[in-house]
C-alpha positions in Angstrom: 69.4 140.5 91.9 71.4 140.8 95.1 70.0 139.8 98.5 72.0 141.1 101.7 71.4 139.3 105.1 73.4 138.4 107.9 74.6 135.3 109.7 74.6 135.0 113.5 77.7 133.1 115.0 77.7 130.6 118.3 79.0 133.5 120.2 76.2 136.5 119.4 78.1 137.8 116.5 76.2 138.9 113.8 78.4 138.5 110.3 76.9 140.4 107.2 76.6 139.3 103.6 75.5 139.9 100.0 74.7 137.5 97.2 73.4 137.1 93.7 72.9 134.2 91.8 70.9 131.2 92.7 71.3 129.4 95.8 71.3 125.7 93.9 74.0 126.6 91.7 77.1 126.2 92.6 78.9 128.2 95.9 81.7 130.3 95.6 82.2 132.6 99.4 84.3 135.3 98.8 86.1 137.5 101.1 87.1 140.9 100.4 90.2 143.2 101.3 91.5 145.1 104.3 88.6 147.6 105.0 86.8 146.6 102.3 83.8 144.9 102.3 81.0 142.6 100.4 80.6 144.9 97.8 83.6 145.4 96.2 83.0 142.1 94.6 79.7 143.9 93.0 81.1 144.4 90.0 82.3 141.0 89.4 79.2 139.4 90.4 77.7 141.1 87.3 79.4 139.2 85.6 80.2 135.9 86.8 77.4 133.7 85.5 76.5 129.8 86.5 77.1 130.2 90.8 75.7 131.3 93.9 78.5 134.1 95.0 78.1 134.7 98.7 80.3 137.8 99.5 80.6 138.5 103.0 81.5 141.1 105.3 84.5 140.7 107.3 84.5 141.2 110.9 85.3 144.7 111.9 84.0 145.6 108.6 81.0 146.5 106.5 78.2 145.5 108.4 79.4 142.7 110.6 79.8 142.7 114.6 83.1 144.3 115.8 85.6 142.1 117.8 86.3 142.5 121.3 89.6 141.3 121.3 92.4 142.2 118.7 92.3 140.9 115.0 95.1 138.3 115.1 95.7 136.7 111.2 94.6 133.1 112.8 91.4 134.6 114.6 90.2 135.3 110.5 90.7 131.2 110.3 88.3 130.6 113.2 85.5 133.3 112.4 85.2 131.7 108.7 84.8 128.0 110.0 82.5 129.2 112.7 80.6 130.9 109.7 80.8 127.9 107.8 79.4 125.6 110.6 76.7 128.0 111.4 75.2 128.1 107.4 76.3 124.3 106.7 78.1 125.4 104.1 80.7 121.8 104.0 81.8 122.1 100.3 82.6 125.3 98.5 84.9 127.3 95.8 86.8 130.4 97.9 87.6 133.3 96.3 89.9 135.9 97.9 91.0 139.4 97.2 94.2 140.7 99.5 93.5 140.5 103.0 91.0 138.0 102.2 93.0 136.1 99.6 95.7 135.3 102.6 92.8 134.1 105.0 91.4 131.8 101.3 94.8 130.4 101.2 95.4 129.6 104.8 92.3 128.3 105.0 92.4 125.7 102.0 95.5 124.7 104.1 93.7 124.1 107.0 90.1 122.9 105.8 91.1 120.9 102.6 88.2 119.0 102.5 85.7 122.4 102.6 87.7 124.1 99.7 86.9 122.5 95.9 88.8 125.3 94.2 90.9 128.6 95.1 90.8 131.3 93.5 93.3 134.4 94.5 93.2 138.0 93.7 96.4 139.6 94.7 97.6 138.1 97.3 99.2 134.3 98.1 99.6 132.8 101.7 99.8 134.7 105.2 102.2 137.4 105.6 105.3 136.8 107.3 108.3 137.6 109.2 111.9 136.2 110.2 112.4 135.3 113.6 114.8 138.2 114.7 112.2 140.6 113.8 109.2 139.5 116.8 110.6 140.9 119.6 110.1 144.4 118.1 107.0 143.5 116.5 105.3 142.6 119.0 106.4 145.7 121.2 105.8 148.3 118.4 102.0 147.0 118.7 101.9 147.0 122.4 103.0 150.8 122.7 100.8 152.2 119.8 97.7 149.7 120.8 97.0 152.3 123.7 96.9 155.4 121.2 95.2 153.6 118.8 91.7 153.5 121.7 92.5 157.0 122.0 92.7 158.3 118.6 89.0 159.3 117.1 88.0 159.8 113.2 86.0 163.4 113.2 84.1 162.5 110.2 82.7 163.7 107.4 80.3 166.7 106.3 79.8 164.5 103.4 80.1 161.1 101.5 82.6 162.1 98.7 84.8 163.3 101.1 85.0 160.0 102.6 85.2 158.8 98.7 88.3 161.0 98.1 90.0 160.0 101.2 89.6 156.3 100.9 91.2 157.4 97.0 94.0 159.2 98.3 95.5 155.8 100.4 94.8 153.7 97.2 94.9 153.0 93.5 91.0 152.7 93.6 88.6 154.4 91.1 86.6 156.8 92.1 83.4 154.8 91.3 84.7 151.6 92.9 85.8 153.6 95.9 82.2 155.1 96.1 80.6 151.6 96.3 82.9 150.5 99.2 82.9 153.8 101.0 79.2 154.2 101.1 78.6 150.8 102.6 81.3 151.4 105.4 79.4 154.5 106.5 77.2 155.6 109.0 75.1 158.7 109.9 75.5 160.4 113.7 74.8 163.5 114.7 74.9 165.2 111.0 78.4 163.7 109.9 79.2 160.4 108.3 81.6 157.9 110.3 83.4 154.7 109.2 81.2 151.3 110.2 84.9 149.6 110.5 85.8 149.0 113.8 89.4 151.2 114.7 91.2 148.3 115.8 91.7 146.7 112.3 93.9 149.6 112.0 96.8 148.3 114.7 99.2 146.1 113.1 99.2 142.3 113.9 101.3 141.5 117.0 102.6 138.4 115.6 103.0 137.3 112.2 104.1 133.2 111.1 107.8 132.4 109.9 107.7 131.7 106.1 108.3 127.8 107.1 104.6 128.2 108.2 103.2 129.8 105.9 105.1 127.4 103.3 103.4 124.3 105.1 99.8 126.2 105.3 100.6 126.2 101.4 101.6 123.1 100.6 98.6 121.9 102.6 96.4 123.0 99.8 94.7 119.7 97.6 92.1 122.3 95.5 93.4 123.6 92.3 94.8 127.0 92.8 94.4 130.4 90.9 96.7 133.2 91.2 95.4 136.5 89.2 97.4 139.5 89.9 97.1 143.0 88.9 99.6 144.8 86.0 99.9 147.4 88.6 99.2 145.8 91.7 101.6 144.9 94.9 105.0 144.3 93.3 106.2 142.1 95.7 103.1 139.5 94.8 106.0 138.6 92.1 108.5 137.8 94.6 106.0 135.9 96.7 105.0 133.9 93.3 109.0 132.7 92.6 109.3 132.0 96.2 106.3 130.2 97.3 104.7 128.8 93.8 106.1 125.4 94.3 104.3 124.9 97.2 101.2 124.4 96.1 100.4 121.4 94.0 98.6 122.4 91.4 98.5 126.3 90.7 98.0 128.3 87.8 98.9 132.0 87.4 97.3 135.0 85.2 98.1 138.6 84.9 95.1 140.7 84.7 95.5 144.8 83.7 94.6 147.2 86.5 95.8 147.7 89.9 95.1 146.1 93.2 91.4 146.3 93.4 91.4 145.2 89.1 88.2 142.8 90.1 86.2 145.9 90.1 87.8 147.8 87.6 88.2 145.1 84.7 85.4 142.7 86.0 84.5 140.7 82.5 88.1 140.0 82.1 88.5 139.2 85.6 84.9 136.9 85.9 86.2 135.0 82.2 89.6 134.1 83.8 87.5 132.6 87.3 85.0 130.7 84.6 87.4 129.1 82.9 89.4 127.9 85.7 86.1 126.9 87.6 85.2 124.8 83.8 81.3 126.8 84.3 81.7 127.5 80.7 
């Protein structure tokens, strides 16, 4: 049974969510990709038996409030400990999937006490950048933010259009695409319009040196889970040699699929969490 609701933050924001499972057993929050949302972890929640999975909505995505301000990588840090203060939610097992695996990570870092367990789906610390490289970083964004305001999706006559398009900029399957697309839609005016707010689309102005994210890593006390894709992001292998010995105690799985395997090979995907989580 899933129940949807939303949560309202300290500062009028209102930050949507799904769940399944029963609220005594216990919690694992997860957050979900770059303009995805709560229900790409449908699938998995079929199959993950013995918690209370909590999947929420993003800022700027699904359901939830758009910011006013832009969507800066240590903004995500602050929404989820304002969403954790405003539930009580003090002690919890994270899950992430790409964007929101980076936020699960950082966070651990930053929040050890919250986080009992980790669990990552393709993705492993922040992003980040040498030094040299900020000055043009942070003017590239500057310039395009300005025709980014100006720039306006026309819509779709109908959903599988919206289906197909969010398939032609990803790996997805069509049937996993459908269940995030539909859920990031609205109705106006006789065409259907994305619910995500435009400005996740601008690039991050600033992004940490890989000393930072190395020391947000090696802050991590939970046990740490690493699944990636067969074909997901290649340089998740890279990241893995590089910044595996930072965290104390990680383990690491390959799971077949692509980026988004959590909704194509769930079972697999839910037996390798259940294990690691000891719920069998």
């Amino acid at each position: 049974m899933t129940t949807s609701g939303e949560i309202r933050l300290d500062d009028g924001r209102r930050v949507a969510y799904l769940s399944w499972g029963k609220p005594e057993a216990p919690l694992v929050l997860a957050l979900h990709g770059w303009l995805d949302n709560a229900e790409s972890f449908r699938p998995l929640a079929a199959h993950l038996n013995g918690v209370h999975l909590v999947a929420l909505d993003l800022p700027g995505h699904g359901h939830s409030s758009h910011k006013t301000t832009p969507y800066v990588f240590v903004d995500w840090l602050d929404d989820l400990y304002r969403i954790t203060r405003a539930v009580g939610w003090q002690r919890f097992i994270l899950l992430g999937h790409s964007l929101g695996a980076l936020i699960g990570s950082a966070y651990a870092g930053v929040f050890p006490e919250q986080v009992s367990q980790l669990i990552m789906l393709e993705g492993m610390g922040p992003l980040s950048q040498p030094d040299h490289e900020v000055p043009g970083q942070i003017r590239r964004v500057l310039e395009r933010r300005s025709r980014t305001a100006l720039r306006r999706h026309p819509g779709f006559e109908e959903v599988a259009q919206a289906v197909a398009a969010r398939c032609q900029v990803s790996d997805m399957q069509v049937d996993a695409a459908r269940l995030i697309v539909q859920r990031n839609l609205e109705e106006r005016e006789g065409r259907w319009h994305w619910r995500s707010d435009p400005a996740l689309r601008e690039r991050t102005p600033l992004r940490m040196s890989e000393g930072q994210a190395l020391a947000l890593l090696s802050a991590i006390t939970a046990p740490v889970l690493l699944l990636r894709g067969e074909h997901g992001y290649p340089e998740l292998a890279q990241q893995w040699a590089a910044r595996g010995g930072a965290i104390a105690a990680l383990e690491c799985a390959m799971v077949p699929g692509g980026h988004h395997f959590h909704m194509e090979d769930p079972a697999l995907t839910a037996l390798h969490i259940e294990k690691f989580c000891r719920l069998r």
